[in-house]
C-alpha positions in Angstrom: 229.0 22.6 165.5 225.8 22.4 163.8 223.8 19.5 163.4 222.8 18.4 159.9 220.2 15.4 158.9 222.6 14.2 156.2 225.9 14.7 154.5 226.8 14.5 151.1 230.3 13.5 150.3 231.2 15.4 147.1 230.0 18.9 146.0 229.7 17.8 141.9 226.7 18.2 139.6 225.4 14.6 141.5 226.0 15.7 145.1 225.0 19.4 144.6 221.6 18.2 143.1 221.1 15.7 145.7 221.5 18.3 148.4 219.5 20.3 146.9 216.5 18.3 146.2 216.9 16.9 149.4 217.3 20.7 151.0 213.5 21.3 149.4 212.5 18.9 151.1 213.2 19.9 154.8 216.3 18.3 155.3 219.4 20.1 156.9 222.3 19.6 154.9 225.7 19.3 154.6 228.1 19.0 151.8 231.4 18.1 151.7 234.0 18.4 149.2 238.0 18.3 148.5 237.6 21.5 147.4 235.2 24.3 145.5 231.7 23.0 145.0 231.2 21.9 141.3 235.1 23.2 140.6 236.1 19.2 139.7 234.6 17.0 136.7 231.6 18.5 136.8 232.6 22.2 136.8 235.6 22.5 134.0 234.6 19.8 131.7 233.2 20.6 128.6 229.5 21.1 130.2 227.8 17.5 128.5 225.0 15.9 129.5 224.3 13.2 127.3 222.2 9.7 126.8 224.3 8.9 124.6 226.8 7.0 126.3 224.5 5.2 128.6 223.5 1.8 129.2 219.7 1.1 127.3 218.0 0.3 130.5 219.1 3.9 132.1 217.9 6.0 129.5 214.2 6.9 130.9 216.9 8.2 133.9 218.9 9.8 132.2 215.8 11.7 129.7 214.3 12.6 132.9 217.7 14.2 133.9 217.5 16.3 130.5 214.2 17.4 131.3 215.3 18.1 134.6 218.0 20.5 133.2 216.0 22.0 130.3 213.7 23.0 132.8 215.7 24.6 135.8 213.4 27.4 136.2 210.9 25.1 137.4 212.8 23.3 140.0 215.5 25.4 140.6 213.8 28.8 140.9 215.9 30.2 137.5 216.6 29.4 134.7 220.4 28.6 134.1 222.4 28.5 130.5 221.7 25.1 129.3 221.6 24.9 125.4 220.5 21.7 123.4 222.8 20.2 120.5 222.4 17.7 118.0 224.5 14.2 119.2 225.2 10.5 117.9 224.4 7.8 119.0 225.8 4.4 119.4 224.3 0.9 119.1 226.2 -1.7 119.8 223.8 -4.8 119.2 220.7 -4.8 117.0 218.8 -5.3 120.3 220.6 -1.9 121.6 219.6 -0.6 118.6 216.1 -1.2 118.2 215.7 -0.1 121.7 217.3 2.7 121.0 215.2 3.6 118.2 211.9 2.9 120.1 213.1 5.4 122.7 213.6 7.7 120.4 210.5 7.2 118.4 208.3 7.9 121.9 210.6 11.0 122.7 209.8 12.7 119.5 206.3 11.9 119.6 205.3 13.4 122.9 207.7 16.4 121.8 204.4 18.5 122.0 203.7 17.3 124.9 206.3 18.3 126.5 206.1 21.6 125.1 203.1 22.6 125.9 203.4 21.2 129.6 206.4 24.1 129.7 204.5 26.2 128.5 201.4 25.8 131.0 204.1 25.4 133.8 205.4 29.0 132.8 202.0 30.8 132.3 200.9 29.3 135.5 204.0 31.0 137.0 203.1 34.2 135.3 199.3 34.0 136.8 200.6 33.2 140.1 202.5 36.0 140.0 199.7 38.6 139.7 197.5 37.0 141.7 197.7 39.2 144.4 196.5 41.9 141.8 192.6 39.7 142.1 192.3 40.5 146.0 189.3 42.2 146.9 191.1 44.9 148.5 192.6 45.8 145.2 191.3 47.0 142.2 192.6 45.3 139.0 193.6 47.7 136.3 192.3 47.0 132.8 195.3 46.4 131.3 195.9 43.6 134.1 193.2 41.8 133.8 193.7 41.5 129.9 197.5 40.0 130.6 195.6 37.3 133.2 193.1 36.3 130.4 195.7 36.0 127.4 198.0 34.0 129.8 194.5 32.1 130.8 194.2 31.7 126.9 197.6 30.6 125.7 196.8 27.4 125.2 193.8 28.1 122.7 196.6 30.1 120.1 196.5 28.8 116.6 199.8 26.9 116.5 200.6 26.4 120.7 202.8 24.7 121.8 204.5 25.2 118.6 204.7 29.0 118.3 203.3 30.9 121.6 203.0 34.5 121.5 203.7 35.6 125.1 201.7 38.9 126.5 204.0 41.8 128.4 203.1 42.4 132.1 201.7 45.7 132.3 
């Protein structure tokens, strides 16, 4: 029998991230389950991940759990079918509510911010990715070192991170 560091007890969107994140990070792991992995709650229900329905002092969590999921390619190492839709949301005291609404105010606001953060995180992928091609045993083609300086360049386009106008690989 092997030998793992830790165990996770139940394979659902919770456990299978934990393991995961844990699994990057050197740990042996082992996850156990009544059955298939992410076949429960978390694998047949209608796919939401909301704030929404959240207690006001776990929503910086639960944002971070959006971006988390809006972002997959970054941690995960693909990017997976997650879609944003519009919501409501519920206050049930005017405290609630103006916390609520201060949330919201700072999440729209840095909107760009997170946007162009993506966007750096992907071109930075895209660069790393043709790095090798800059080794000085290799000669970089013409058309490879105009892809590495429009990626390098991205951020200086007219309306980034609003509009980005992404250059093909040669």
């Amino acid at each position: 029998m092997d030998n793992f560091d830790i165990a996770i007890i139940g394979g659902g969107i919770n456990g299978s991230s934990t393991a995961l994140n844990l699994a990057k990070n050197g740990l042996k792991v082992c996850v156990i389950d009544k059955g298939s992995i992410c076949r429960g709650a978390s694998g047949v229900n209608a796919g939401t991940l909301t704030m929404h329905m959240t207690r006001a002092k776990l929503i910086p969590y639960a944002k971070k759990g959006w971006e988390l999921w809006m972002n997959t390619e970054k941690w995960l190492s693909t990017e997976i079918d997650v879609k944003q839709k519009k919501g409501l949301c519920l206050a049930f005291t005017e405290e609630e509510e103006t916390a609520r609404d201060a949330e919201e105010a700072t999440w729209t606001a840095a909107a760009d911010d997170r946007a162009a953060a993506a966007a750096r995180d992907k071109r930075n992928r895209l660069l790393s990715a043709t790095d090798w091609t800059a080794n000085s045993d290799v000669t970089m083609t013409t058309e490879m070192t105009a892809y590495r300086t429009l990626l390098r360049n991205l951020p200086a386009q007219s309306d980034f991170p609003t509009t980005i106008n992404w250059p093909t690989a040669p």
